[in-house]
N, C-alpha and C positions, 0 to 999 in steps of 0.2 A: 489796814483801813481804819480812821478814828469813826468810831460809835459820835453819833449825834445821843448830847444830852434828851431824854424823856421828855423835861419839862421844855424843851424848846416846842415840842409840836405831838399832840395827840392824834393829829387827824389821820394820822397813818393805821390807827385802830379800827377807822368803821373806810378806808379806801383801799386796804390791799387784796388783793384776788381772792386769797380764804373768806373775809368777808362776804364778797360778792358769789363765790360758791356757796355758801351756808345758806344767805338769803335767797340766793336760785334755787336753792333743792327746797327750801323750805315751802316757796310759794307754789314752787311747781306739784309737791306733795298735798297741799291745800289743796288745790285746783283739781286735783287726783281725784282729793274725799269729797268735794262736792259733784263733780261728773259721778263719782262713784251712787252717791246719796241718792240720785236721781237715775241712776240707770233702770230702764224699764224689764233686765232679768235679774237685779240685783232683789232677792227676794226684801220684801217690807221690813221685816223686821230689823235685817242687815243694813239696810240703805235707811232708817230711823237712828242707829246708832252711828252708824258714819256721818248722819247730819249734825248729829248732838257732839260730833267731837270725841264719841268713845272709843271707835275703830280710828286709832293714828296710825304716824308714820312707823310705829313701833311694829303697829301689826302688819304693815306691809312689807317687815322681813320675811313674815312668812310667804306672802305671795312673793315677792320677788325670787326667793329661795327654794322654797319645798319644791323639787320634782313632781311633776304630773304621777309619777309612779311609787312617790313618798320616798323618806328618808330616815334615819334613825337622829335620835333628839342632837346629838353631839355632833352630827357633820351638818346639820341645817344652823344648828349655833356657830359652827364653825365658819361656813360659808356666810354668816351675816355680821361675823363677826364680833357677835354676843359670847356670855357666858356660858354653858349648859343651862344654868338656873334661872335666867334671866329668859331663857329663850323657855323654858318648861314654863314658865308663869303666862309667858301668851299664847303658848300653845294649849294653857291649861283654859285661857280666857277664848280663842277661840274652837276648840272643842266644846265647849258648854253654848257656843253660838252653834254651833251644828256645823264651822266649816272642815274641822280637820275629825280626823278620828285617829285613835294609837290601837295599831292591832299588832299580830306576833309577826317576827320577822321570819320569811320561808327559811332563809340562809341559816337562820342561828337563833336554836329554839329561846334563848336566853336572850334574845335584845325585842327592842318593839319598837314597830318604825312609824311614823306621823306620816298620814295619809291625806287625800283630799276628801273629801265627798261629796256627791252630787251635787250639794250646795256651795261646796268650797271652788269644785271644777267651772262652776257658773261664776262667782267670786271672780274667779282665774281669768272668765274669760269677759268680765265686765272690767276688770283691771287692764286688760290687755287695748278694749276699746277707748277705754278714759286715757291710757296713756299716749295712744295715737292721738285723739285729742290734743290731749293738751302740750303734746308735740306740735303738733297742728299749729295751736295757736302761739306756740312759744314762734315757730317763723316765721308767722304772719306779722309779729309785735317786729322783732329785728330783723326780718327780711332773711332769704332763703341763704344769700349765700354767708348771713354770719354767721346763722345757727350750723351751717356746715363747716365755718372754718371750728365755729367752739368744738363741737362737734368729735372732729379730727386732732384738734387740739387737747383735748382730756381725754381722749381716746390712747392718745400720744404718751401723755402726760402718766397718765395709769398704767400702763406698760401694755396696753391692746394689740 
């Protein structure tokens, strides 16, 4: 199959589906931290940094990832798909917010596992709210049955 010359046409840069995935996750991640900034059990001081833009999408590996029961630094990296060190720098930025804490692992006196706590469990479950949200309104904008074909479709796509 002949390659089309570059210089014949750029537009294929900001029209192909990766595009439109990036700016999808991007906006929807937005829409996240401000439901987030405003939730009425998201303590102040956490919902003041998520307004400013300091709590990102970065730190919502943790929430999407950590176990309600915690996890040790390397399989929470793993499952986000971070580095270990990358992932110990936000875990190191939200332990110092009060959401996670590192205690000793029952299993294996030598590792120590990222936890949530009380503040982070609330976190958890004000993430959970914003997300429905802003589900919500993702299918209220395209209508029910496309957010279920995309839906199914990147479900698909990702091997679900």
């Amino acid at each position: 199959m002949p390659s089309t010359p570059v210089s014949e046409s750029t537009a294929w840069r900001q029209t192909h589906i990766g595009h439109w995935l990036r700016q999808a996750l991007a906006q929807f991640d937005a829409r996240v931290m401000k439901l987030m900034a405003r939730h009425p059990a998201v303590p102040l001081g956490l919902g003041n940094l998520a307004a400013r833009g300091q709590v990102g999408a970065a730190h919502i590996h943790i929430t999407r990832h950590l176990a309600p029961e915690g996890a040790r630094l390397t399989a929470l990296a793993q499952a986000a798909g971070m580095s270990k060190q990358a992932m110990g720098t936000l875990v190191d930025q939200c332990e110092a917010w009060g959401m996670v804490v590192r205690e000793n692992d029952p299993l294996d006196a030598r590792a120590r596992r990222v936890c949530f706590t009380a503040t982070g469990l609330t976190w958890l479950g004000a993430y959970h709210d914003a997300v429905a949200q802003a589900e919500d309104e993702l299918r209220h904008a395209v209508g029910t049955e496309v957010a279920t074909v995309v839906t199914l479709g990147l479900e698909a796509y990702c091997g679900r």
